[in-house]
Backbone bond lengths (Angstrom), bond angles and torsions (degrees), N, CA, C in turn:
res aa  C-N    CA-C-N  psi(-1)  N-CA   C-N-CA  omega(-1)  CA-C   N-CA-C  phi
1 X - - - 1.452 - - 1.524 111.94 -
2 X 1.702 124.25 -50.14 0.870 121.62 179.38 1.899 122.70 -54.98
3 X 1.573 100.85 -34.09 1.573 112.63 -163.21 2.012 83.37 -60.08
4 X 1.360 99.26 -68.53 1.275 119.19 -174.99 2.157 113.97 -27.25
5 X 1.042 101.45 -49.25 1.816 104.76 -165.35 1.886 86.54 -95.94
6 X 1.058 135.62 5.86 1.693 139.51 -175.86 1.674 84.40 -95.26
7 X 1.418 117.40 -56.06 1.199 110.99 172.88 1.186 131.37 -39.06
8 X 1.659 113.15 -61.07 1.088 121.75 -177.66 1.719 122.17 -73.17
9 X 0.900 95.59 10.27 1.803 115.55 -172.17 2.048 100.90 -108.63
10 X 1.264 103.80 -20.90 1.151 108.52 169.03 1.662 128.83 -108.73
11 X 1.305 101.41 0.63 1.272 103.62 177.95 1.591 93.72 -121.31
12 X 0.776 148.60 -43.66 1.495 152.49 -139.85 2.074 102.01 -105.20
13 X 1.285 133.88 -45.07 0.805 119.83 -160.24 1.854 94.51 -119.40
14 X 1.519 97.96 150.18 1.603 116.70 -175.68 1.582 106.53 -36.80
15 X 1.355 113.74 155.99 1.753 112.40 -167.81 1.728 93.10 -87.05
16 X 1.503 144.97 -56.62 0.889 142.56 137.17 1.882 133.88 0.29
17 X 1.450 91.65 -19.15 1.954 110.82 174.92 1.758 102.97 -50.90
18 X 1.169 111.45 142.10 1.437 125.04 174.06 1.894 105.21 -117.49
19 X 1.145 119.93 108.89 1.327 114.83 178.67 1.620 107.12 -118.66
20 X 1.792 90.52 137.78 1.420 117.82 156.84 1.929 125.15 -51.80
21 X 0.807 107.57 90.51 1.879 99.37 174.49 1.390 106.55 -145.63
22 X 1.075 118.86 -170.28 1.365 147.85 -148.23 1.507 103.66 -81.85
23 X 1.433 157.16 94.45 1.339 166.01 -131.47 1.694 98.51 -82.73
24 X 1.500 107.14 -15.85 1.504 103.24 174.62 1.461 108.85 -86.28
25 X 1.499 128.00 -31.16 1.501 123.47 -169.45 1.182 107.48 -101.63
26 X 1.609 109.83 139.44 1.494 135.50 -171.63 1.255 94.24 -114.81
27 X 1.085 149.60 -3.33 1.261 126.98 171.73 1.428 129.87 -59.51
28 X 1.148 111.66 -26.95 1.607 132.96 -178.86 1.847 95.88 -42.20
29 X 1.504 102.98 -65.77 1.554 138.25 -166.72 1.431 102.72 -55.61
30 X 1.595 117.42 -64.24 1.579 145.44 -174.97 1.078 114.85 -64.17
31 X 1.713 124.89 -50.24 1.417 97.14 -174.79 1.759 110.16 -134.05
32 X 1.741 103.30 9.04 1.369 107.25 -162.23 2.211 85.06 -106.19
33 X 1.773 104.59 -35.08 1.119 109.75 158.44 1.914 93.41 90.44
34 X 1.114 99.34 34.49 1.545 110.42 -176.58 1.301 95.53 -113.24
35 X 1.817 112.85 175.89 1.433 115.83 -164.26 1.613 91.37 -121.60
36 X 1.222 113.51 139.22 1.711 142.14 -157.59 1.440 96.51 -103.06
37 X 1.764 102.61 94.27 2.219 70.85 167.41 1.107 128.83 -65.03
38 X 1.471 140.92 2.23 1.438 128.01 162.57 1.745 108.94 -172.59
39 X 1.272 113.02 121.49 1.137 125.18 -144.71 1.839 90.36 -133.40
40 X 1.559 117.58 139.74 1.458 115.14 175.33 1.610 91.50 -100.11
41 X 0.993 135.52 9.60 1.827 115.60 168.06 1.477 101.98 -86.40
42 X 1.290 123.33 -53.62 1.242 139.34 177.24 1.670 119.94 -53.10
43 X 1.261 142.33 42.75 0.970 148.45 -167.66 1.669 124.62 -81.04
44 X 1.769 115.44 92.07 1.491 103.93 -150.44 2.027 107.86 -61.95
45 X 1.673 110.29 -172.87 2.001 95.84 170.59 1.095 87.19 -133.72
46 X 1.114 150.07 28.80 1.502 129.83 123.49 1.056 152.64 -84.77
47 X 1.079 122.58 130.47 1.595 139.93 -158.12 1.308 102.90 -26.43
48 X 1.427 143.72 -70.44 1.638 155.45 -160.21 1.434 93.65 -87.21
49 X 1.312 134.15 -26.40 1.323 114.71 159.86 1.281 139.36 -100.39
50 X 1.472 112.16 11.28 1.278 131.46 130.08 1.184 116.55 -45.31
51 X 1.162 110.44 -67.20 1.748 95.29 -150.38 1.460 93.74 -76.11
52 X 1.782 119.00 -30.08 1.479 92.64 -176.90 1.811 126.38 -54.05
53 X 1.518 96.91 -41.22 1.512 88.75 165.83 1.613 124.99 -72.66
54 X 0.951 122.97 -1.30 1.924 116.85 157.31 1.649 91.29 -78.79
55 X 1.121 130.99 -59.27 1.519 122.93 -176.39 1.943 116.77 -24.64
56 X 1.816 99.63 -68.93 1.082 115.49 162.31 1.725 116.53 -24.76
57 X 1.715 100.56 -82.06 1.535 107.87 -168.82 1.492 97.95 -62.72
58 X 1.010 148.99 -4.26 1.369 146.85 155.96 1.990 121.44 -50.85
59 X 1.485 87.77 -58.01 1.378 122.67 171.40 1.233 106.97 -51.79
60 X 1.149 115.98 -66.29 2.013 105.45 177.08 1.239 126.26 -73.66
61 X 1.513 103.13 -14.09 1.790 100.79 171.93 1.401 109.03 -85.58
62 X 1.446 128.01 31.72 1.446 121.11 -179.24 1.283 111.53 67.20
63 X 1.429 126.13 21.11 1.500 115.39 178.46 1.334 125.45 107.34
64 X 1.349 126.70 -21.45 1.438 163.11 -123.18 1.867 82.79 -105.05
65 X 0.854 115.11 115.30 1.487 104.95 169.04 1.467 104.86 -93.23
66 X 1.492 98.16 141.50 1.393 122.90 -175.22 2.072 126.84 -61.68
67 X 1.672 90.08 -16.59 1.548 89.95 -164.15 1.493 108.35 -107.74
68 X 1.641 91.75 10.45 2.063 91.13 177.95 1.728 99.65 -104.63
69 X 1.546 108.05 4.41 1.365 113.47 -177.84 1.539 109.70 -59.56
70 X 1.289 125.74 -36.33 1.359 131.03 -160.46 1.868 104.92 98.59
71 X 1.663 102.72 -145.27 1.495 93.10 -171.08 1.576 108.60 -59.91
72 X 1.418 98.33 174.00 1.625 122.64 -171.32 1.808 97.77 -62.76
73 X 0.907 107.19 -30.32 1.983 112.70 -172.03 1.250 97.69 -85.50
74 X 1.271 155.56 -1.53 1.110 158.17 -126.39 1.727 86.37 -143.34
75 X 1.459 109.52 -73.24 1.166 117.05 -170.52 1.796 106.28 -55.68
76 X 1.390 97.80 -39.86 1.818 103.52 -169.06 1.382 85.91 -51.74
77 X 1.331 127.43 -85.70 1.213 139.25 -170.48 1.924 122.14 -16.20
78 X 1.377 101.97 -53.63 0.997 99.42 157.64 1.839 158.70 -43.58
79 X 1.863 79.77 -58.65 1.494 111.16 160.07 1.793 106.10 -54.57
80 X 1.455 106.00 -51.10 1.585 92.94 -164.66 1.926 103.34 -61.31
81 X 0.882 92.18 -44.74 1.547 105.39 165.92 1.772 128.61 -9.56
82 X 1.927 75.72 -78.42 1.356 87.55 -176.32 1.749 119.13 -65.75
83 X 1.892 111.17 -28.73 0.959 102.22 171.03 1.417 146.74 -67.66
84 X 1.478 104.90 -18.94 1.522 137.60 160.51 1.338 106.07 -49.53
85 X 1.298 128.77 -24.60 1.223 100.55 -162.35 1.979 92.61 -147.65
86 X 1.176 113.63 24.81 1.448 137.59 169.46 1.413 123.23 -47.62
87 X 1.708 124.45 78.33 1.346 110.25 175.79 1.484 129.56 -50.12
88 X 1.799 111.54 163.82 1.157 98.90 -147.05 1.537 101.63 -94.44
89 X 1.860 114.47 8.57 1.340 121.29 160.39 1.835 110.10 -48.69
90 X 1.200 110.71 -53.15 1.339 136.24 -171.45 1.321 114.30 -38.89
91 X 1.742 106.48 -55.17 1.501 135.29 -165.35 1.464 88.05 -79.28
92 X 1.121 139.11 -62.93 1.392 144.85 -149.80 1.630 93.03 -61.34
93 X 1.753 106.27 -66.07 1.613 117.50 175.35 1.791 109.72 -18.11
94 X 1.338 90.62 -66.23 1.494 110.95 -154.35 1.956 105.98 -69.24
95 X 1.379 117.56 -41.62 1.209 130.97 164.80 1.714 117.54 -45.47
96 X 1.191 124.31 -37.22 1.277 146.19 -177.05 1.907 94.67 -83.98
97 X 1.069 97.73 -80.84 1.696 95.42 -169.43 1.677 116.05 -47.51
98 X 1.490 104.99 -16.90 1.487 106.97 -169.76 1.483 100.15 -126.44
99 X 0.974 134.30 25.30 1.603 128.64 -157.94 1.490 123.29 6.53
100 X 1.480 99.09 58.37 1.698 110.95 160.20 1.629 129.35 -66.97
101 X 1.374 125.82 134.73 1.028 131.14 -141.08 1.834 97.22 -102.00
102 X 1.536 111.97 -48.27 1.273 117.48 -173.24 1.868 107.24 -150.93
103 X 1.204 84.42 173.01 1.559 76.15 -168.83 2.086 89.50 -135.50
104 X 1.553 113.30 133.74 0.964 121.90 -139.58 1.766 94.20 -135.84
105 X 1.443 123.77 94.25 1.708 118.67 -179.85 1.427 93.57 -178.32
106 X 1.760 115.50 -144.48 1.490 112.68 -136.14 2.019 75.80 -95.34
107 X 1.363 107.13 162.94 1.192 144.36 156.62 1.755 98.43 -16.10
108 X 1.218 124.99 141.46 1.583 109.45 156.49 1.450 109.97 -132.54
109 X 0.804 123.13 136.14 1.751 120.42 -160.16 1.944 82.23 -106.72
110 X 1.009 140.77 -48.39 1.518 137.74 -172.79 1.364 114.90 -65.66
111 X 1.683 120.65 -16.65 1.399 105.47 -155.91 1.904 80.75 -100.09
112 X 1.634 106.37 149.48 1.083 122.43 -169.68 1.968 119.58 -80.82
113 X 1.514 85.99 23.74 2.096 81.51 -167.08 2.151 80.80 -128.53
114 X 1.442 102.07 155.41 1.763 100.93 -173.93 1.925 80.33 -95.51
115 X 1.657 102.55 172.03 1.370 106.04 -167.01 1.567 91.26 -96.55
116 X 1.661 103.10 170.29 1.649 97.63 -174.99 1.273 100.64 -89.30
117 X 1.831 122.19 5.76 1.672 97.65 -156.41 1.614 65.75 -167.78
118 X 1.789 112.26 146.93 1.395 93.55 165.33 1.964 87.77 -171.38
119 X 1.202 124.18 144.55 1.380 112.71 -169.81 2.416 90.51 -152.46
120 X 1.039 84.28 105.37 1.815 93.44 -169.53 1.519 93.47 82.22
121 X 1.724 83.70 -138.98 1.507 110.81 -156.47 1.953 100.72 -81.79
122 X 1.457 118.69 -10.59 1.469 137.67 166.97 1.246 118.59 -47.31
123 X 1.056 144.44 155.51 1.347 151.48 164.41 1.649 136.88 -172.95
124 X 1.317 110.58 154.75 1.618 104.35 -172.78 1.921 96.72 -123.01
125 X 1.256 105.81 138.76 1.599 101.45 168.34 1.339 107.08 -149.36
126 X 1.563 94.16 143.38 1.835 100.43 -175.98 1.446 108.90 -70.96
127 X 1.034 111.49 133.67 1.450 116.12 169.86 1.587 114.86 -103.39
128 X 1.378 115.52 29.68 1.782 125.90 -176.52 1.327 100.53 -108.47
């Protein structure tokens, strides 16, 4: 499912697209060749872009700062967490403050918009 909607994320939406997903998957980046707002492979070494990405992984954990988590697996765990299960107030929030393009994870049967692209429990939704 995933290979499948990576596709369609690379053929179907502007090359310039900024997508919402899961801080563990690079595929978005790797093979769909889209830009990840915040990704743990991708880890910038400068100082202000550090913290912007703790800002980020901050941002999808609902606010939750990342460094009172304890270890780094602890925190991952969390984050993946929170995004799994991310209302679509959240996504919308976060799309606006960051000009996110789509938002890219499991299926949501609660959030009130249908996805533009969706193959199983996978899915893509515009957040414009």
């Amino acid at each position: 499912d995933e290979r499948e909607v990576t596709k369609w994320i690379a053929t179907e939406t502007p090359v310039d697209s900024v997508l919402l997903c899961d801080p563990d998957f690079h595929a978005v980046y790797l093979t769909a060749q889209r830009g990840n707002f915040v990704c743990w492979k991708h880890v910038p070494s400068g100082q202000d872009d550090i913290r912007e990405w703790r800002d980020r992984l901050v941002a999808v954990n609902g606010g939750r700062d990342i460094l009172t988590l304890g270890p780094l697996r602890i925190a991952m765990e969390e984050i993946q967490a929170s995004f799994q299960t991310m209302p679509y107030r959240t996504a919308t929030t976060l799309a606006r403050e960051y000009g996110l393009d789509y938002y890219y994870g499991p299926f949501r049967k609660t959030w009130p918009i249908e996805p533009d692209f969706r193959r199983g429990n996978v899915a893509v939704y515009s957040l414009r």
